[in-house]
N, C-alpha and C positions, 0 to 999 in steps of 0.2 A: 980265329976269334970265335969266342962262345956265342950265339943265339941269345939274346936277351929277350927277343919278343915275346910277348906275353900269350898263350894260347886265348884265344877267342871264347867265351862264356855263351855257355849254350843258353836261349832264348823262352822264356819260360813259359811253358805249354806247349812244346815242342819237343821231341826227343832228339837225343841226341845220336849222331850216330857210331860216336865213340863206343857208349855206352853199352852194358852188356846184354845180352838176352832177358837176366834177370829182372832188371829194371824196369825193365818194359813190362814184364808181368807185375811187379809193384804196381806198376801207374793202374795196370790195367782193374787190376784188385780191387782199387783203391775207391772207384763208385758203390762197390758196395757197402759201405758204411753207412750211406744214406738209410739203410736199410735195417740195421742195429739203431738208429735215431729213432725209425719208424715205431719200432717193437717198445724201446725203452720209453722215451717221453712222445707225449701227443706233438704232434706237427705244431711248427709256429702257425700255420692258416688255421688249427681248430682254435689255438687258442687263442688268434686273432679275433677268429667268430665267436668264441664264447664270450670275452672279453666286449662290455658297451661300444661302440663302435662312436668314435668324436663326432660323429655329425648328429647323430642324436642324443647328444652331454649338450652341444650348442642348441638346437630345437627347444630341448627340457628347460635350459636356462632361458633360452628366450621367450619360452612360453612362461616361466616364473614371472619372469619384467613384465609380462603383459597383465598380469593379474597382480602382480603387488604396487606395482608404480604408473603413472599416467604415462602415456605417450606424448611424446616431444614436441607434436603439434599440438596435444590438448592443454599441455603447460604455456605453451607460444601462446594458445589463446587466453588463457588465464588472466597473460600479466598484462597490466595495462598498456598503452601502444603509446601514453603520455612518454614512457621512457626514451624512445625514441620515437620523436616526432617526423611522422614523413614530410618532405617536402610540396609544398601547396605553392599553387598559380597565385602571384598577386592581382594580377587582373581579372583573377575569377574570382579571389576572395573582396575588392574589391564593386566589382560586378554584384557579388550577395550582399554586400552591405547596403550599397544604392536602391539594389531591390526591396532590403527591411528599412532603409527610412521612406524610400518611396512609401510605400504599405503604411505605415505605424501614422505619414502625413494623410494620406487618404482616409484611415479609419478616425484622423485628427476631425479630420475638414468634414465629416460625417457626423461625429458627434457632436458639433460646433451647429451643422444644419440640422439637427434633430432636436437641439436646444431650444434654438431659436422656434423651432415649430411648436413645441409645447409651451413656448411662453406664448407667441399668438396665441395660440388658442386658450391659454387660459383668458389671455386677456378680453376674448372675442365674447368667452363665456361671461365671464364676470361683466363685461358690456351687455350680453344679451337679458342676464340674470335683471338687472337695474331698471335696463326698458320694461321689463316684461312686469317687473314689481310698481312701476308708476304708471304703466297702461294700466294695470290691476288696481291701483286706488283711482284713478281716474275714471274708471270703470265704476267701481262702486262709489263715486261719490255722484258721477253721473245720475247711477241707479235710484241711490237716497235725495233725490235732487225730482226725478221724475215721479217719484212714490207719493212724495212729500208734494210739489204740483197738483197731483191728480186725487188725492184722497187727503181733504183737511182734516180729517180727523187722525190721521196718521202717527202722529205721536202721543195722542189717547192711546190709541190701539197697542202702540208698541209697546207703550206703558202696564199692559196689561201682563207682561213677562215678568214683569217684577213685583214684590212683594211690596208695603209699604214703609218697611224699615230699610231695607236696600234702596229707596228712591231717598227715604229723610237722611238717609248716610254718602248719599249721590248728591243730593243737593247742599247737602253743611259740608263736603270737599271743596264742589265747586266754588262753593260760597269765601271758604278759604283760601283757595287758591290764589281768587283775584283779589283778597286783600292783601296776599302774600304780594301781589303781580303792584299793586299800587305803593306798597311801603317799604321797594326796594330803593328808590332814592331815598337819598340822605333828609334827613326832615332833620331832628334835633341828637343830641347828643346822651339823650334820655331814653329814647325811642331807639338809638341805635344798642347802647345797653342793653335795651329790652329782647333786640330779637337776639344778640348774641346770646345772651341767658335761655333763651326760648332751644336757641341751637343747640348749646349744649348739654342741657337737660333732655333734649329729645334723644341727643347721641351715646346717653349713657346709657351702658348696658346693665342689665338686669341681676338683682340684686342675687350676690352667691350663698343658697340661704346657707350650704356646708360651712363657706368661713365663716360668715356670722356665728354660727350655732360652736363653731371652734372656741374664735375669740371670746365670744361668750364665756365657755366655758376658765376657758384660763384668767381671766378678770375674776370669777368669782372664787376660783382656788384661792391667785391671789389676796383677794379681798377676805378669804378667812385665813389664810394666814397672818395676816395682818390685825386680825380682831375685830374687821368691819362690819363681818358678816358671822353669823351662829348656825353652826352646824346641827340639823336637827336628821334623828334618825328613828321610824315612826316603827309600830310593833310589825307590821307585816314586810319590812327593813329596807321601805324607800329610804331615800335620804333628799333631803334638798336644805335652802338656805335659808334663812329668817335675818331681815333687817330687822333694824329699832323700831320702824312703822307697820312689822311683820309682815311685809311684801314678800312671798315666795319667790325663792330662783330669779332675784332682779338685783343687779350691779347696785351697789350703794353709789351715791352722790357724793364727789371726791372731785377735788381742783385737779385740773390737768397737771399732769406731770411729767409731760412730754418724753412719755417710753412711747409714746405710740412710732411705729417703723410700715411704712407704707410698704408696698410691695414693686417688687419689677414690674410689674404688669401695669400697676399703675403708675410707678413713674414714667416707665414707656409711654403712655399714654397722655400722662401730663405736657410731657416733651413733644409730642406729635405733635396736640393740639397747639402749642405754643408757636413751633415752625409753620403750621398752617395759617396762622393768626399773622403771622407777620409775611410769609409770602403773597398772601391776598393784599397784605399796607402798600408792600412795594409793588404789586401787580397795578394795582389803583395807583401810587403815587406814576408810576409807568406810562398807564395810558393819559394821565392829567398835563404830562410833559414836566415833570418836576423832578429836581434829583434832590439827594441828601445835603449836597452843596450847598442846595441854598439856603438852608437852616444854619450852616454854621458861620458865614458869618454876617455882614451888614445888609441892608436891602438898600443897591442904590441903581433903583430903579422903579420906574412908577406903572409900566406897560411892559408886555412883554418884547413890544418891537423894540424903545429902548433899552431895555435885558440882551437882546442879542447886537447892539451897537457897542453899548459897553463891555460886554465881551471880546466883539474884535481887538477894540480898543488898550483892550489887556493883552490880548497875544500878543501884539508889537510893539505895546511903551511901557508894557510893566516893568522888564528887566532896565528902563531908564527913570523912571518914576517911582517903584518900591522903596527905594531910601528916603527919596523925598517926602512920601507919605508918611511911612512909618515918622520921620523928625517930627511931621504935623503931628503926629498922632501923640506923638510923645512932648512934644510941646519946646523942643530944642532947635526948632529951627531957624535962622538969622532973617 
């Protein structure tokens, strides 16, 4: 039977030792190659070192990032912290809120006693102000009281500060005064006319001589336009107006003809005194115990005790007696 088995494969980096003499000097040859590498190209280690070396391509780059872009912490801080909110203690957020109303009631209850002190005191002021002003006329009325005692000629002498027109214009106020002070009741119906006129003529104010000298003027335009008046114009080139009686620059005598137009001011005024006028009727009818009622309709009553009988009288039987009257009244009743 033939041998099939396979011879055994020699183990690589090993010689074999089948193998010839020769071969052996191949292997052995064979390092020097490294040395035709040496001669022809530069070694892989020169050109490893001449070549950037990767950990200074990372350094360069990461020194680029640090100069063109923020750092990861200073973006962290940037953003707001709203986005995620961290988790907080209830009972300490809690706890701070008790604390700020506590606080906010204390600085309450503070300006509540701060109030209160500077209203005392005004009020103590404005008390002490009062006293101190009525010791003070008391004082000097004491003083004119003892002057006046001790030296009779005292109000000669004083009299001596004033001139003789300031005493006749002293003594025709006072003089006035007290007849003012006596013919405030009602006397007649003539007399009260009288001081109303007096009043009102005292209240009017003082004549506008600008509008005047206006309206003047526009009266007498119109009045030559009209033909009432004659335009004269004299050599040195005034000009003014001549009536028929040759009255200079004076309004002709003409019927009313009712253009006259008052003004705001004065109808304001008309209107004032009118509301005046009548809330003095009702202030007096007020204090007299009178209403408007009783003018409108019958007087059936002699006293004012019977005026308030008859009244009750009407709160609880009118609503059964108003027909029955009204038929009296009317003359239909059975």
């Amino acid at each position: 039977m033939a041998d099939t088995t396979k011879p055994e494969e020699p183990i690589a980096g090993s010689a074999s030792p089948t193998m010839p003499t020769s071969s052996t000097a191949v292997v052995e040859a064979a390092p020097s190659s490294p040395t035709i590498a040496e001669t022809a190209l530069p070694s892989s280690t020169a050109v490893v070192e001449a070549a950037p070396s990767p950990p200074t391509v990372v350094e360069a780059s990461a020194t680029v990032a640090e100069t063109a872009l923020p750092s990861s912490a200073t973006v962290a801080e940037s953003v707001p912290s709203s986005s995620k909110p961290t988790p907080t203690d209830p009972k300490a957020a809690l706890a701070a809120r008790m604390a700020r109303f506590k606080s906010l009631q204390d600085a309450k209850e503070a300006g509540r006693k701060a109030n209160e002190k500077e209203v005392r005191d005004a009020q103590d002021r404005e008390s002490r102000m009062s006293k101190l002003a009525t010791l003070r006329t008391a004082n000097d009325k004491a003083a004119y009281k003892l002057l006046k005692s001790e030296d009779p000629d005292f109000e000669r002498k004083r009299n001596w500060d004033y001139t003789v027109e300031e005493s006749e214009k002293w003594d025709k106020r006072v003089s006035k005064k007290s007849r003012n002070r006596d013919s405030v009741a009602f006397s007649d119906f003539r007399g009260e006319a009288n001081k109303v006129y007096k009043r009102q003529v005292g209240q009017m104010s003082k004549v506008d001589m600008d509008a005047y000298a206006k309206k003047k003027g526009e009266t007498l335009q119109r009045q030559v336009r009209a033909g009432l008046l004659e335009l004269v114009e004299t050599e040195e080139g005034d000009v003014f107006t001549l009536d028929k009686s040759g009255r200079v620059n004076t309004p002709a005598e003409e019927n009313y003809n009712c253009d006259h137009k008052p003004s705001e001011e004065a109808i304001d005024r008309l209107v004032a005194d009118l509301d005046k006028g009548e809330k003095a009727r009702m202030k007096m009818r007020a204090a007299r115990g009178m209403d408007d009622a009783d003018e409108m309709g019958d007087v059936t009553y002699i006293n004012q005790k019977n005026k308030q009988f008859n009244d009750k009288l009407a709160r609880f039987y009118n609503k059964y007696t108003s027909e029955i009257r009204e038929s009296f009244e009317r003359g239909t009743a059975i």
